[in-house]
N, C-alpha and C positions, 0 to 999 in steps of 0.2 A: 382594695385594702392590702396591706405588702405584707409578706409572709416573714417570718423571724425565720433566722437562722437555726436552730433549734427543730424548729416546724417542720425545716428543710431536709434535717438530718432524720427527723423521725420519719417522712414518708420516702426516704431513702431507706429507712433500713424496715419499713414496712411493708414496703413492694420489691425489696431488694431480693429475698427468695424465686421471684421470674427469673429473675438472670442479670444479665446487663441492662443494671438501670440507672437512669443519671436523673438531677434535679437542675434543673435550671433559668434563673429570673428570667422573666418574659410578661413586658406591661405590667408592673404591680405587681403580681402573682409570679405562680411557678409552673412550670411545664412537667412533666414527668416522662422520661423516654424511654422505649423500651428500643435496643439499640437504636436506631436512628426514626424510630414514630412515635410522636407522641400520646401516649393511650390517658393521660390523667392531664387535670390542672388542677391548682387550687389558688382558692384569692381566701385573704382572713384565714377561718377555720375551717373553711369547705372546700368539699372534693368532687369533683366531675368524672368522670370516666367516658372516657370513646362510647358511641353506641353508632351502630347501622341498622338495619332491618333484623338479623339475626338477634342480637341481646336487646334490643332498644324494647320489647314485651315485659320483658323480666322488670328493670327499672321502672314501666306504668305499671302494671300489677302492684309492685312495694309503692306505689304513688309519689317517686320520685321526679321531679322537675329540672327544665331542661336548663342549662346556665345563662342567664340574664343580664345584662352590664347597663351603665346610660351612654349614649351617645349623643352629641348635640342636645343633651337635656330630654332625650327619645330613650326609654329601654327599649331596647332591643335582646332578642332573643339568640340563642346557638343552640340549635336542635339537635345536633351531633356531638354532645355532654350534656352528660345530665348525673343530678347529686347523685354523689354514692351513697347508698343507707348508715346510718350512724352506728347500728350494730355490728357493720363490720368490721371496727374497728377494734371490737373485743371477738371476733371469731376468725381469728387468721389465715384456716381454713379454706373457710365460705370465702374472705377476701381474695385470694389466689385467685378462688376459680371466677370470681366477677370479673378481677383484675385480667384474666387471660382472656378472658372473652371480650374485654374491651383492648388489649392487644391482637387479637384478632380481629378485631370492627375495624383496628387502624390498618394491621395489615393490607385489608380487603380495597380499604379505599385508598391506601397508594399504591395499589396498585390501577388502580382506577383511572388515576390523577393521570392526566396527559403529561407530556415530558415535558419541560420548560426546552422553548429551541435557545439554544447561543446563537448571538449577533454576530457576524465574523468580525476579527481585529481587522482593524483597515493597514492596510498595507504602509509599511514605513520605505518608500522610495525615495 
C-alpha cells in the first residue's frame, strides 16, 4: 500500500530528532535512513523497525509482529522488522529510544554484510 506524501513528512519529522534522516520510496512503501541504513519501513499506516538479537525481545514482549508482504500469491515473512507499537507515536520519548535501538540493529548488521566485490572494467584497447 503507497504511502502519501504527508505520511512521508510526518515520519521525517518524527524520527528526525536521531539526526540524519531521510525518507525514501522503495516498492510501494518507504524506507527510513538513518544516514545511509535503513532502521524503519512503512507501507499504508505501519511501521517496522530493524531488529537483531539485541531489541528483537523488546518487540515479542509488546507482541509485536514480524513484516509480512505476498509474494507469488505466498506471504512471506521479514523477520528482521517488525511493527512498531502504536503508542509510540504519542510518546516521543520512548520512540527515540526504540528508534535508536533499531539504528543500532542496522548498524550491527552492515556491518556484518560482506562487501559487495566490483567486477573489473574490461579494458578498452
Amino acid at each position: 500500500m503507497a504511502v502519501s506524501v504527508e505520511y512521508r513528512d510526518h515520519l521525517q519529522e518524527i524520527f528526525g530528532p536521531l539526526g540524519p534522516v531521510s525518507v525514501r520510496r522503495m516498492f510501494g512503501g518507504v524506507g527510513v535512513f538513518y544516514a545511509e541504513v535503513m532502521f524503519a519501513l512503512a507501507t499504508g499506516d505501519e511501521v517496522y523497525l530493524k531488529v537483531d538479537e539485541a531489541n528483537k525481545p523488546d518487540f515479542e514482549a509488546a507482541g509485536m509482529s514480524a513484516f509480512s508482504y505476498m509474494r507469488g500469491g505466498e506471504p512471506r515473512q521479514l523477520g528482521s522488522y517488525m511493527a512498531m507499537p502504536e503508542a509510540l507515536f504519542d510518546e516521543p520519548d520512548e520512540l527515540l529510544i526504540w528508534a535508536r535501538g533499531s539504528v543500532d540493529a542496522a548498524l550491527r548488521t552492515a556491518k556484518t554484510k560482506p562487501k559487495k566485490k566490483r567486477k573489473p572494467k574490461p579494458n578498452k584497447s
